[in-house]
PyMOL Python script that loads the backbone (N, CA, C, O; Angstrom):
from pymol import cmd

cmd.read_pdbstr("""\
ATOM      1  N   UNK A   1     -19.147 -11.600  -6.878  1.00  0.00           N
ATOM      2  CA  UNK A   1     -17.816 -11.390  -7.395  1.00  0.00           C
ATOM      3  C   UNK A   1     -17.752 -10.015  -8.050  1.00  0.00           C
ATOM      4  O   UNK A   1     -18.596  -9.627  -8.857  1.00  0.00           O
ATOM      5  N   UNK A   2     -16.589  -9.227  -7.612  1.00  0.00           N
ATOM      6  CA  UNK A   2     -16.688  -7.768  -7.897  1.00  0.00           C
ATOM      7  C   UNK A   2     -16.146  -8.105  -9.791  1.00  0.00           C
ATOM      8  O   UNK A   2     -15.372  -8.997 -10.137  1.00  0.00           O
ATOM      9  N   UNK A   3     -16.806  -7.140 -10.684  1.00  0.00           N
ATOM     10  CA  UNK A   3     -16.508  -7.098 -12.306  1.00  0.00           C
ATOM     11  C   UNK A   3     -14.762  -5.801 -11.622  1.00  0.00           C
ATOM     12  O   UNK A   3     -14.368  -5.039 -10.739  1.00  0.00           O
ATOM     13  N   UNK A   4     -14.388  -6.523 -13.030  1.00  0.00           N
ATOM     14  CA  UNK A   4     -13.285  -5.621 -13.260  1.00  0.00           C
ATOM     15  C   UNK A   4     -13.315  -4.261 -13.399  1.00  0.00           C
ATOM     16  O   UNK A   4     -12.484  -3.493 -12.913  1.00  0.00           O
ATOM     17  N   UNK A   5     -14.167  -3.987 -13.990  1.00  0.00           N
ATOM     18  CA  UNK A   5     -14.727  -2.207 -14.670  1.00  0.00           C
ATOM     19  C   UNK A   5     -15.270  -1.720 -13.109  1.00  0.00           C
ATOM     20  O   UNK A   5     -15.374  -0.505 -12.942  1.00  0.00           O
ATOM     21  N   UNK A   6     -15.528  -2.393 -12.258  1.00  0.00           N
ATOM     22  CA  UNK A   6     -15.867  -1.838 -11.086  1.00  0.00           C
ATOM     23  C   UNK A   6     -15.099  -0.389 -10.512  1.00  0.00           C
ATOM     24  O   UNK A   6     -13.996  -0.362  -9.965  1.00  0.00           O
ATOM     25  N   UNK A   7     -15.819   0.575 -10.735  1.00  0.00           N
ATOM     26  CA  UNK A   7     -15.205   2.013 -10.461  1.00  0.00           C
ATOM     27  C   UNK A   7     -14.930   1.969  -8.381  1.00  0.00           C
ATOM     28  O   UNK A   7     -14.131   2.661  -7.750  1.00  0.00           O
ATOM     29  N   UNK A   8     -15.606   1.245  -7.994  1.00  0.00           N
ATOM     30  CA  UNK A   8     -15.170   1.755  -6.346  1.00  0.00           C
ATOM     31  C   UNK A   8     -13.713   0.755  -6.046  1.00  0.00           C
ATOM     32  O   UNK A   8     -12.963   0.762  -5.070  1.00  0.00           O
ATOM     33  N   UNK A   9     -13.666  -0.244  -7.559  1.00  0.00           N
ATOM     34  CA  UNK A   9     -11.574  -0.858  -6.888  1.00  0.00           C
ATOM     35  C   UNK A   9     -11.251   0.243  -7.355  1.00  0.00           C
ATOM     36  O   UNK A   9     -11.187   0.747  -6.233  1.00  0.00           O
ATOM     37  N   UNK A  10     -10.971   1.129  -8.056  1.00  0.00           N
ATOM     38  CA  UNK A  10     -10.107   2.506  -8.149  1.00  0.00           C
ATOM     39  C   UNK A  10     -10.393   3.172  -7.164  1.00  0.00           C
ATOM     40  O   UNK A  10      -9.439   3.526  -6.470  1.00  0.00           O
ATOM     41  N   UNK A  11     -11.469   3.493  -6.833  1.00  0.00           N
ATOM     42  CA  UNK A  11     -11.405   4.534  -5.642  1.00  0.00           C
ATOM     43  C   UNK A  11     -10.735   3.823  -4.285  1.00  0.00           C
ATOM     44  O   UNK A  11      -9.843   4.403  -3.667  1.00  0.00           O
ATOM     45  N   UNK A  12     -11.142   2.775  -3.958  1.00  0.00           N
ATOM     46  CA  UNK A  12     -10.403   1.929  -2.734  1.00  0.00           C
ATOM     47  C   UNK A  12      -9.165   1.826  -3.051  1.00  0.00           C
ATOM     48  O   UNK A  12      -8.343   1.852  -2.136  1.00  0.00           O
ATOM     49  N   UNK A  13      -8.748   1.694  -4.335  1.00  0.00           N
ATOM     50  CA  UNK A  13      -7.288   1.790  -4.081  1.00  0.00           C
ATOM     51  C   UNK A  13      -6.670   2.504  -4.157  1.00  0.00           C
ATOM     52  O   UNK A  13      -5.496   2.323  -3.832  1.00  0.00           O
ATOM     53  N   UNK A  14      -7.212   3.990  -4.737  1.00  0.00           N
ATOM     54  CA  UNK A  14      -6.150   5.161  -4.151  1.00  0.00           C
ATOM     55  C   UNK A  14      -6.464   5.611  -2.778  1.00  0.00           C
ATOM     56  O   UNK A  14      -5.726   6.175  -1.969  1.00  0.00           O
ATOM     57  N   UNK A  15      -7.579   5.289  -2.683  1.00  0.00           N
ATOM     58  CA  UNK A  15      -7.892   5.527  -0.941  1.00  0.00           C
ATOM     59  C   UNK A  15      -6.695   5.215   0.184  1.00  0.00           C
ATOM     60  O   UNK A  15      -6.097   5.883   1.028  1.00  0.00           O
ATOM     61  N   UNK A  16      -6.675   3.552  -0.365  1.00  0.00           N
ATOM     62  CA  UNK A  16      -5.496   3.052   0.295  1.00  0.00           C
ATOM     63  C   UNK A  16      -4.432   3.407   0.238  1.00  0.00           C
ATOM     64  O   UNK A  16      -3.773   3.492   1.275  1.00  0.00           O
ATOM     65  N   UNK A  17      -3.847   3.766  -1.094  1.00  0.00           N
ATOM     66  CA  UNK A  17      -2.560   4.160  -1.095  1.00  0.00           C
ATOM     67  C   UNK A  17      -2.333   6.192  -0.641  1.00  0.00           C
ATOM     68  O   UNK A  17      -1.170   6.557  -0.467  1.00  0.00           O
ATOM     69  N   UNK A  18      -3.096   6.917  -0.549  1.00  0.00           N
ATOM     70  CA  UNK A  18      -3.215   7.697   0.295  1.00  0.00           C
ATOM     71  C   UNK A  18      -2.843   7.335   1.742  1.00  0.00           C
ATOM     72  O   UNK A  18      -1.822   7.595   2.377  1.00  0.00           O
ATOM     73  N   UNK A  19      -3.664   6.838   1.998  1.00  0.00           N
ATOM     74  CA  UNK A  19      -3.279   6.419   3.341  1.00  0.00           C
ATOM     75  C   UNK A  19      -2.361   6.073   4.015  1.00  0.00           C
ATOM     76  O   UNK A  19      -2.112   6.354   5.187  1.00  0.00           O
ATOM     77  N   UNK A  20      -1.567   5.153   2.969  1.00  0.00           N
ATOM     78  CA  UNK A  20      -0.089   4.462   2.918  1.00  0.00           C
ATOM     79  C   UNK A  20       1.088   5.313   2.861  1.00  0.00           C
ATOM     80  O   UNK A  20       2.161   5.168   3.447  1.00  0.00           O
ATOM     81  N   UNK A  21       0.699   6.261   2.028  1.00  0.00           N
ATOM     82  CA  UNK A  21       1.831   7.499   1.923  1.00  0.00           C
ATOM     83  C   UNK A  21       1.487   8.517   3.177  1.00  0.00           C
ATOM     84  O   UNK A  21       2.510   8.923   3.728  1.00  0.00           O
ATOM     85  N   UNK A  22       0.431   8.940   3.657  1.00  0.00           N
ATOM     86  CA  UNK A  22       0.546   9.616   5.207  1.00  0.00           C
ATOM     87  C   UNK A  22       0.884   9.185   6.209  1.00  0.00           C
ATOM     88  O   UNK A  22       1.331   9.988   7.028  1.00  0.00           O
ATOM     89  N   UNK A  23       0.808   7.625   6.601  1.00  0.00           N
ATOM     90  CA  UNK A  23       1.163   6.894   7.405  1.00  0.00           C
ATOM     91  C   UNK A  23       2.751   7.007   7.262  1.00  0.00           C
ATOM     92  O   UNK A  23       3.471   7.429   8.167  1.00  0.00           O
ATOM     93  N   UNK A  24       3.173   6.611   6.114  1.00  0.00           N
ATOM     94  CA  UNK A  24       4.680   7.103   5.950  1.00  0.00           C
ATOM     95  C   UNK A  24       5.234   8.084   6.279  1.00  0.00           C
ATOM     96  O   UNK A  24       6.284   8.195   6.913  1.00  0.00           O
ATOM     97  N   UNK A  25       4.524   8.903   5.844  1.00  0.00           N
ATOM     98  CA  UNK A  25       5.038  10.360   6.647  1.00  0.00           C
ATOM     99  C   UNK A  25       5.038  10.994   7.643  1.00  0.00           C
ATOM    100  O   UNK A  25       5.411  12.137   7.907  1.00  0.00           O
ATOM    101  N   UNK A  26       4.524  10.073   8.305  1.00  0.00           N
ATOM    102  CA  UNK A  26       3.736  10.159  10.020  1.00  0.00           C
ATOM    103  C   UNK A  26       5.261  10.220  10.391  1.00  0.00           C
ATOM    104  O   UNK A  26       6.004  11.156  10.686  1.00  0.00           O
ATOM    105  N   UNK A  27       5.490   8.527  10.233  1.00  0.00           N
ATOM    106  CA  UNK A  27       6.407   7.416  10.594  1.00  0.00           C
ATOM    107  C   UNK A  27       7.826   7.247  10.768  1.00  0.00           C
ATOM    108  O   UNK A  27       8.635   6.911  11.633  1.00  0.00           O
ATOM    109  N   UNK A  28       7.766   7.718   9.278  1.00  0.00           N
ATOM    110  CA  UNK A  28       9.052   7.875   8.458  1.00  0.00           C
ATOM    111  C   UNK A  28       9.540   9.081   7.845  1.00  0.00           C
ATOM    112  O   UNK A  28      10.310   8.973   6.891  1.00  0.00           O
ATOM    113  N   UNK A  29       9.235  10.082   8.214  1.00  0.00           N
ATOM    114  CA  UNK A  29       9.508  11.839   7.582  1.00  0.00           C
ATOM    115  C   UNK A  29      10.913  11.143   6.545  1.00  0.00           C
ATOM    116  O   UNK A  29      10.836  10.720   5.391  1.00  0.00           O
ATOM    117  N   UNK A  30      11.712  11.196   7.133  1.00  0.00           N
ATOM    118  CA  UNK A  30      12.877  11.067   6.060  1.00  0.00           C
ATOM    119  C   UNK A  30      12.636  10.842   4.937  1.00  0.00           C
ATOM    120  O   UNK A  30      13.066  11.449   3.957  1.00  0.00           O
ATOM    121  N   UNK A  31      11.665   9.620   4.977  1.00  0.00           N
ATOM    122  CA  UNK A  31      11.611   8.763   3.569  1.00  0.00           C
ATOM    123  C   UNK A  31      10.358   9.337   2.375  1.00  0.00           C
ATOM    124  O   UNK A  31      10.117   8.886   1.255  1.00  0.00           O
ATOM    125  N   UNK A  32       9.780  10.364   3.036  1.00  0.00           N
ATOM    126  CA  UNK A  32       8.938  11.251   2.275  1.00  0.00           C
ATOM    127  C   UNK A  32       9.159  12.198   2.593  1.00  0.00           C
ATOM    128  O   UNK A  32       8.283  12.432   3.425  1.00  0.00           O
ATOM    129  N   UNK A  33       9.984  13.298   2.503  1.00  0.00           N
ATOM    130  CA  UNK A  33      10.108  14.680   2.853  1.00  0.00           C
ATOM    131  C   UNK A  33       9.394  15.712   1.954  1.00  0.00           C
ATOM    132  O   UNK A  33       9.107  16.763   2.528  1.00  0.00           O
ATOM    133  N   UNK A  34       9.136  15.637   0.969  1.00  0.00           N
ATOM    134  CA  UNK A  34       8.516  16.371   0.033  1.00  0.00           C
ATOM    135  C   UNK A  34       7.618  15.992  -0.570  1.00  0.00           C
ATOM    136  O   UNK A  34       7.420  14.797  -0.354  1.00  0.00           O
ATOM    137  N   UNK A  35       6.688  16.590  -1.505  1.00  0.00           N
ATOM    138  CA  UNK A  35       5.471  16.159  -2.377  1.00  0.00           C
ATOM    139  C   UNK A  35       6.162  15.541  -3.538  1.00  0.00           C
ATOM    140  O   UNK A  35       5.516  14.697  -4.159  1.00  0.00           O
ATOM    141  N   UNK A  36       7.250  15.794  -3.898  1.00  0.00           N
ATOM    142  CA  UNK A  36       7.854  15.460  -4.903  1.00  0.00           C
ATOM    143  C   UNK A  36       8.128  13.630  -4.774  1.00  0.00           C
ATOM    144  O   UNK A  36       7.833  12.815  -5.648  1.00  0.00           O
ATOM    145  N   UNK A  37       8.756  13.333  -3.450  1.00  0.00           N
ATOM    146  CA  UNK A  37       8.819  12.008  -2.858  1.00  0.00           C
ATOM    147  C   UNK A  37       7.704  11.443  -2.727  1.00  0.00           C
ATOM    148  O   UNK A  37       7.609  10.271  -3.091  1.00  0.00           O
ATOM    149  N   UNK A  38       6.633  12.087  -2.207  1.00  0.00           N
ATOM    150  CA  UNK A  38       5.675  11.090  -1.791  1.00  0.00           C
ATOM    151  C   UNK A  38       4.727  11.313  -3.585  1.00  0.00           C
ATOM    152  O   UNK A  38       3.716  10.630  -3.754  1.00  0.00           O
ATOM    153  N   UNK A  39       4.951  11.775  -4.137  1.00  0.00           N
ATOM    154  CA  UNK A  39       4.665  11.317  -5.359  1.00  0.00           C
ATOM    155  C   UNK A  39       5.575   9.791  -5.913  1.00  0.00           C
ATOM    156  O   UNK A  39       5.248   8.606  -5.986  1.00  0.00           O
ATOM    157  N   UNK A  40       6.359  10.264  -6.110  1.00  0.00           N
ATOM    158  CA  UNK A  40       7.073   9.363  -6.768  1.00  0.00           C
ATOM    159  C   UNK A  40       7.014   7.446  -5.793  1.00  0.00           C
ATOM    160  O   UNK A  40       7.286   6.318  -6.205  1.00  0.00           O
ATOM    161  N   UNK A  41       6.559   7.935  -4.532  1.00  0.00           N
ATOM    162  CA  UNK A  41       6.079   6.533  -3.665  1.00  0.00           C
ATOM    163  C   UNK A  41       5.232   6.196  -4.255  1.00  0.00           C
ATOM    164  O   UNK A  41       5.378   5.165  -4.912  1.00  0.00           O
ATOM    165  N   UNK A  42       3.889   6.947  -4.297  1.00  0.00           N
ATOM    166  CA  UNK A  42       2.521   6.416  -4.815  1.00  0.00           C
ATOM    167  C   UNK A  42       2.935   5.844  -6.605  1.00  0.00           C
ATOM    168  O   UNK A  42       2.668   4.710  -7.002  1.00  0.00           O
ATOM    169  N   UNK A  43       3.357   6.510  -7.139  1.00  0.00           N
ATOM    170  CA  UNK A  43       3.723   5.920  -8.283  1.00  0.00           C
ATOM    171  C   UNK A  43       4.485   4.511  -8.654  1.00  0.00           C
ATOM    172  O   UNK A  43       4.610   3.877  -9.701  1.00  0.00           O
ATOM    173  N   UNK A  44       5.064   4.264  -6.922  1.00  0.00           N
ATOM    174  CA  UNK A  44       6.045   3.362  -7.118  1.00  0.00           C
ATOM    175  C   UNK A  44       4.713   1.801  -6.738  1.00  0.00           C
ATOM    176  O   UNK A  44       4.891   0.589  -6.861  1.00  0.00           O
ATOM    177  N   UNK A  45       3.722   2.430  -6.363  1.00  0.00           N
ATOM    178  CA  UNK A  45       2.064   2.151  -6.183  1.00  0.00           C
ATOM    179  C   UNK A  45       1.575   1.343  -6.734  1.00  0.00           C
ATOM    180  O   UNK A  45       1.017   0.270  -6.503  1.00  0.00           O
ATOM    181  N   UNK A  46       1.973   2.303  -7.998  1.00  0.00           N
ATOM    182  CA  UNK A  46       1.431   1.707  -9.150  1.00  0.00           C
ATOM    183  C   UNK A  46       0.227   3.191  -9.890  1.00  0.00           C
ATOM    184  O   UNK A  46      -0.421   3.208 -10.936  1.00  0.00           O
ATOM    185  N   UNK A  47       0.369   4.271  -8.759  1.00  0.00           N
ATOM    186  CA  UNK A  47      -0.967   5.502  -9.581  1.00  0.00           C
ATOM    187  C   UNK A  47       0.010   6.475 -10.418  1.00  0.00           C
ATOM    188  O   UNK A  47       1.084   7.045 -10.230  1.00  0.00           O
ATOM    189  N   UNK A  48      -1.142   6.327 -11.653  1.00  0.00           N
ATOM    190  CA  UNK A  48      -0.571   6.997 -12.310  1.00  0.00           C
ATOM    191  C   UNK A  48       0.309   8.913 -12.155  1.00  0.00           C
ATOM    192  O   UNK A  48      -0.556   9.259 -11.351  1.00  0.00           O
ATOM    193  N   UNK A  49       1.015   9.926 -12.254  1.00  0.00           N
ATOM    194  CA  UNK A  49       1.888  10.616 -12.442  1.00  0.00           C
ATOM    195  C   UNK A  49       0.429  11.370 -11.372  1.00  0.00           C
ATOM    196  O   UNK A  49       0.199  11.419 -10.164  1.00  0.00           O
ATOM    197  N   UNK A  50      -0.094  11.726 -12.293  1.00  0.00           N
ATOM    198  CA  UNK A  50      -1.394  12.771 -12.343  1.00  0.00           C
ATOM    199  C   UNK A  50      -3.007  12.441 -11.383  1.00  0.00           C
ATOM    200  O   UNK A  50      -4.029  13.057 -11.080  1.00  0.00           O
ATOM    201  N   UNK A  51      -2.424  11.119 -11.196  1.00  0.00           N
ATOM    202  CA  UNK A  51      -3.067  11.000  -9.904  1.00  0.00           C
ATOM    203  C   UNK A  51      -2.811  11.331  -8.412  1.00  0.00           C
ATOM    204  O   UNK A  51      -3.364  11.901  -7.472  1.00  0.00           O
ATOM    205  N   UNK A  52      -1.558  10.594  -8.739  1.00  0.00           N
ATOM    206  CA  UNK A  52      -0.942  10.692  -7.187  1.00  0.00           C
ATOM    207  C   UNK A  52      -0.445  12.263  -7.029  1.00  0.00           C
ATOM    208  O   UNK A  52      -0.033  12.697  -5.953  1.00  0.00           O
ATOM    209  N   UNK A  53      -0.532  13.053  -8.217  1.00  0.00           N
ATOM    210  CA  UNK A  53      -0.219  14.886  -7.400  1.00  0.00           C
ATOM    211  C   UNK A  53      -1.814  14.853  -7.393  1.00  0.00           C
ATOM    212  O   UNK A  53      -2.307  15.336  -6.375  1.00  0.00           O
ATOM    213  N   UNK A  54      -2.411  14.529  -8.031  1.00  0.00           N
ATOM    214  CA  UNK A  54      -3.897  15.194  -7.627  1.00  0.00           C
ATOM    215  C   UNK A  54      -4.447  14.603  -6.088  1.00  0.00           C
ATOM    216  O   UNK A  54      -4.901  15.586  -5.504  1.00  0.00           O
ATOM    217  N   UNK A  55      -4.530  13.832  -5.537  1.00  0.00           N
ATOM    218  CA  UNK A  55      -4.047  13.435  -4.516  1.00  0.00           C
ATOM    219  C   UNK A  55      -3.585  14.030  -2.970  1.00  0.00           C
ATOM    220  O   UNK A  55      -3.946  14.170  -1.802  1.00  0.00           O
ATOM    221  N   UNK A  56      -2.459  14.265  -3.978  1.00  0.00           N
ATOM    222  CA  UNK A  56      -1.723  15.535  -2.748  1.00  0.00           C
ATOM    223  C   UNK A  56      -2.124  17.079  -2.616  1.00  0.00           C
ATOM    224  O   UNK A  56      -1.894  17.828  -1.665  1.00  0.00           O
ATOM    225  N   UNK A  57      -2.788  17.363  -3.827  1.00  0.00           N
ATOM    226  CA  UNK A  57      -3.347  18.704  -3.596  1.00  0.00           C
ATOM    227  C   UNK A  57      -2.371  19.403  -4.829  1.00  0.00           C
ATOM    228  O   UNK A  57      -2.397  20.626  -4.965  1.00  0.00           O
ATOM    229  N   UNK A  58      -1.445  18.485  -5.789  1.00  0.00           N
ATOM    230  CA  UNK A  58      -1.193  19.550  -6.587  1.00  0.00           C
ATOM    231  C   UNK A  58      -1.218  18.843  -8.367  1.00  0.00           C
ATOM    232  O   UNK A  58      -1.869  17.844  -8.673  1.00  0.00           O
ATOM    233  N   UNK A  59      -0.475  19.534  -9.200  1.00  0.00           N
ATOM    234  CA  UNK A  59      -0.978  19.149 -10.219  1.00  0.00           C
ATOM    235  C   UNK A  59       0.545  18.387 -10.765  1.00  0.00           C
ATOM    236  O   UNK A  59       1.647  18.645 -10.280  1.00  0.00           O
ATOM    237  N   UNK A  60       0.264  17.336 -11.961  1.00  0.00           N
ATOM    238  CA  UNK A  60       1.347  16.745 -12.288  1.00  0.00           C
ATOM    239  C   UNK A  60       2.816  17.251 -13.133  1.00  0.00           C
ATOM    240  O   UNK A  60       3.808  16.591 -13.441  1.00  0.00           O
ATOM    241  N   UNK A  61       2.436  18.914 -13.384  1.00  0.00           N
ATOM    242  CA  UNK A  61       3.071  20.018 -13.952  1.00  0.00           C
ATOM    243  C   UNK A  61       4.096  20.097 -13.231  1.00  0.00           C
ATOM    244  O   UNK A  61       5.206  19.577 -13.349  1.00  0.00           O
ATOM    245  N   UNK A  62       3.519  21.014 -12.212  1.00  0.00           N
ATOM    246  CA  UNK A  62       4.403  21.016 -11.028  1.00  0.00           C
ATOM    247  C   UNK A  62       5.160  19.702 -10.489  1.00  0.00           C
ATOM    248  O   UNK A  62       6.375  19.844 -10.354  1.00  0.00           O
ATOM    249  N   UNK A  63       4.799  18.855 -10.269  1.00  0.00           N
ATOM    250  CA  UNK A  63       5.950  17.833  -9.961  1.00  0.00           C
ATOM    251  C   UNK A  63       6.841  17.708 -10.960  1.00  0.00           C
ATOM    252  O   UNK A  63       7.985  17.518 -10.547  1.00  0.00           O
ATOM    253  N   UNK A  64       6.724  17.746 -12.112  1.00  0.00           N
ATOM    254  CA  UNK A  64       7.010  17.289 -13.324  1.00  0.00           C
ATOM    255  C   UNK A  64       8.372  18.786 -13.404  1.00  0.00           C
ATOM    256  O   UNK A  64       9.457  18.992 -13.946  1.00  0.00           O
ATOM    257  N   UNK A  65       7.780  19.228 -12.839  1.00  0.00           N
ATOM    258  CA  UNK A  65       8.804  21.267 -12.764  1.00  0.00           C
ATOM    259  C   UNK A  65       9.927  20.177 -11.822  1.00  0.00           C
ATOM    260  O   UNK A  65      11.056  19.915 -12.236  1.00  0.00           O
ATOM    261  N   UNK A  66       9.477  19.742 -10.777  1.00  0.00           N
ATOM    262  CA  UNK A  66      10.099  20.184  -9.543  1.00  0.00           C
ATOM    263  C   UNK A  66      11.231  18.955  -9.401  1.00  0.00           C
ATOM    264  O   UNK A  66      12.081  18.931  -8.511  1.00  0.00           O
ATOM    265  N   UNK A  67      11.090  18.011 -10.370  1.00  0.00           N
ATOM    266  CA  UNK A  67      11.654  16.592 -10.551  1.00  0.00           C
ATOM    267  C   UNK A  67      12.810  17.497 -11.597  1.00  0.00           C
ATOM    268  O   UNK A  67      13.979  17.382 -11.229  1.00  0.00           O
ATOM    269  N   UNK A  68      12.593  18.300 -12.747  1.00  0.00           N
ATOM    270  CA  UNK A  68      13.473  18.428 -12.962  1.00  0.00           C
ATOM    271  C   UNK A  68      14.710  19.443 -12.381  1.00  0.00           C
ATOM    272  O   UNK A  68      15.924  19.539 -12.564  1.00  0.00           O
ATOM    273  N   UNK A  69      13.593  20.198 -11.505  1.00  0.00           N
ATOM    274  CA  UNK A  69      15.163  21.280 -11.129  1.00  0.00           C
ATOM    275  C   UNK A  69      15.833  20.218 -10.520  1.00  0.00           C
ATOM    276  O   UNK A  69      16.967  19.966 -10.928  1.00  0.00           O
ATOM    277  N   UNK A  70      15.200  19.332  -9.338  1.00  0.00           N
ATOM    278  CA  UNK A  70      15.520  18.298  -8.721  1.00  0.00           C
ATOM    279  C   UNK A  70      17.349  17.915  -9.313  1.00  0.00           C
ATOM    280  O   UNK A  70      18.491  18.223  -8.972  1.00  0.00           O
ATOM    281  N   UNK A  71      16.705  17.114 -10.318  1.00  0.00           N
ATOM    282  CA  UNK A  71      17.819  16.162 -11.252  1.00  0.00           C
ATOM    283  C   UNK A  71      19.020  17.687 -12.078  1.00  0.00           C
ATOM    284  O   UNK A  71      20.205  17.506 -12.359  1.00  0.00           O
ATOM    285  N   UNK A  72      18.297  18.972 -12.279  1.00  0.00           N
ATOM    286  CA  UNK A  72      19.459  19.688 -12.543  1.00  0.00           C
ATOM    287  C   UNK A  72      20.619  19.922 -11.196  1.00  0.00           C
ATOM    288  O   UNK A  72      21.846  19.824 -11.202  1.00  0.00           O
ATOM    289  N   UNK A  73      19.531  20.314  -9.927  1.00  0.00           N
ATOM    290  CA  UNK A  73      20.506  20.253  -9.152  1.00  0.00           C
ATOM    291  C   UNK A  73      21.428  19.360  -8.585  1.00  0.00           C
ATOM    292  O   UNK A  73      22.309  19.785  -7.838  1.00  0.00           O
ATOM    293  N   UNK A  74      21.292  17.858  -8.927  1.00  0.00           N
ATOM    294  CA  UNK A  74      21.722  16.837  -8.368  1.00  0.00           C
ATOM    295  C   UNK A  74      23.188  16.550  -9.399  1.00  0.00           C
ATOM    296  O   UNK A  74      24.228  15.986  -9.058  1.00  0.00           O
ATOM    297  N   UNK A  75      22.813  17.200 -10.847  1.00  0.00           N
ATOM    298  CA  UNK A  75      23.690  17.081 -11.904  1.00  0.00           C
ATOM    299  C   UNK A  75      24.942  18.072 -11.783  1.00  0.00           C
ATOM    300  O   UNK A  75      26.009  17.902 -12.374  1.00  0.00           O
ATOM    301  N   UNK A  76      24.576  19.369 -10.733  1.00  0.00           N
ATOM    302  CA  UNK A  76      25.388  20.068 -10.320  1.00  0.00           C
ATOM    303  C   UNK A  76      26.328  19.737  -9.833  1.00  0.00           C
ATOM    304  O   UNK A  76      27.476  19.880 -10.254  1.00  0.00           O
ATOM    305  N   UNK A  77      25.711  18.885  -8.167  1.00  0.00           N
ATOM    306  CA  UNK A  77      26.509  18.284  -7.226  1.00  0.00           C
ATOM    307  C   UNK A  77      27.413  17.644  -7.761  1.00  0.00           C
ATOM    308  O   UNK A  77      28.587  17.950  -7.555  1.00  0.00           O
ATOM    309  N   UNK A  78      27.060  16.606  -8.572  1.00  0.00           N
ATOM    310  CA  UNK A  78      27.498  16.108  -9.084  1.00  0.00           C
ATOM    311  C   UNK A  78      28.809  15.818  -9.571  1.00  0.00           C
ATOM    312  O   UNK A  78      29.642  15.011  -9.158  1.00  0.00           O
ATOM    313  N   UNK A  79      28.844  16.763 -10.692  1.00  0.00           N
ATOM    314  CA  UNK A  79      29.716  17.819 -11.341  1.00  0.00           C
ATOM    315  C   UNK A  79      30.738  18.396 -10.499  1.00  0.00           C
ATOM    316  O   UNK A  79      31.874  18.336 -10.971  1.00  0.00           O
ATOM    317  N   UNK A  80      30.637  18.827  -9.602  1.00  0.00           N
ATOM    318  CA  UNK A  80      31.538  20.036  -8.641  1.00  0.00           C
ATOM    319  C   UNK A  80      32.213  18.576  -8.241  1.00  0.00           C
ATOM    320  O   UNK A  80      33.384  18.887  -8.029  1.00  0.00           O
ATOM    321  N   UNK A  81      32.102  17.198  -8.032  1.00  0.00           N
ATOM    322  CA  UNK A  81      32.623  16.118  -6.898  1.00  0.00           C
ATOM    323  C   UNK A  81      33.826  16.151  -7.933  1.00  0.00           C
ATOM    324  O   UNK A  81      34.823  15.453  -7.742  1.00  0.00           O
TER     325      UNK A  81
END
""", "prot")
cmd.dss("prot")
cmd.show_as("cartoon", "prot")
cmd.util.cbc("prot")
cmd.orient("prot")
């Protein structure tokens, strides 16, 4: 019986959920178009912010940048309707 503190269920499970988010993007481009999206999938995961950009190759700063121009520009659109 695997212990809880077992360090290879963390690694198997971001393994997996890697996997889950490229397969998506294989699949489904729409539904992950950006790093910004397929962050916010893996998170929806359950991995934490700073995992799932480390992950992708970037850091949780940058998403964290890119979520907000994101939501400024969306507040624009918005606005102008």
């Amino acid at each position: 019986m695997a212990n809880d503190n077992d360090p290879w269920l963390e690694v198997i499970g971001k393994a997996l959920a890697y996997l889950c988010v490229q397969q998506i993007a294989q699949n489904e481009p729409r539904r992950v178009p950006d790093v910004v999206a397929k962050v916010k999938f893996l998170e929806g995961l359950g991995l934490p912010t700073a995992d799932a950009a480390h992950l992708l190759g970037t850091t949780a700063n940058s998403v964290k940048t890119n979520l907000r121009a994101r939501a400024k520009r969306e507040a624009k659109v918005g606005k102008a309707r």
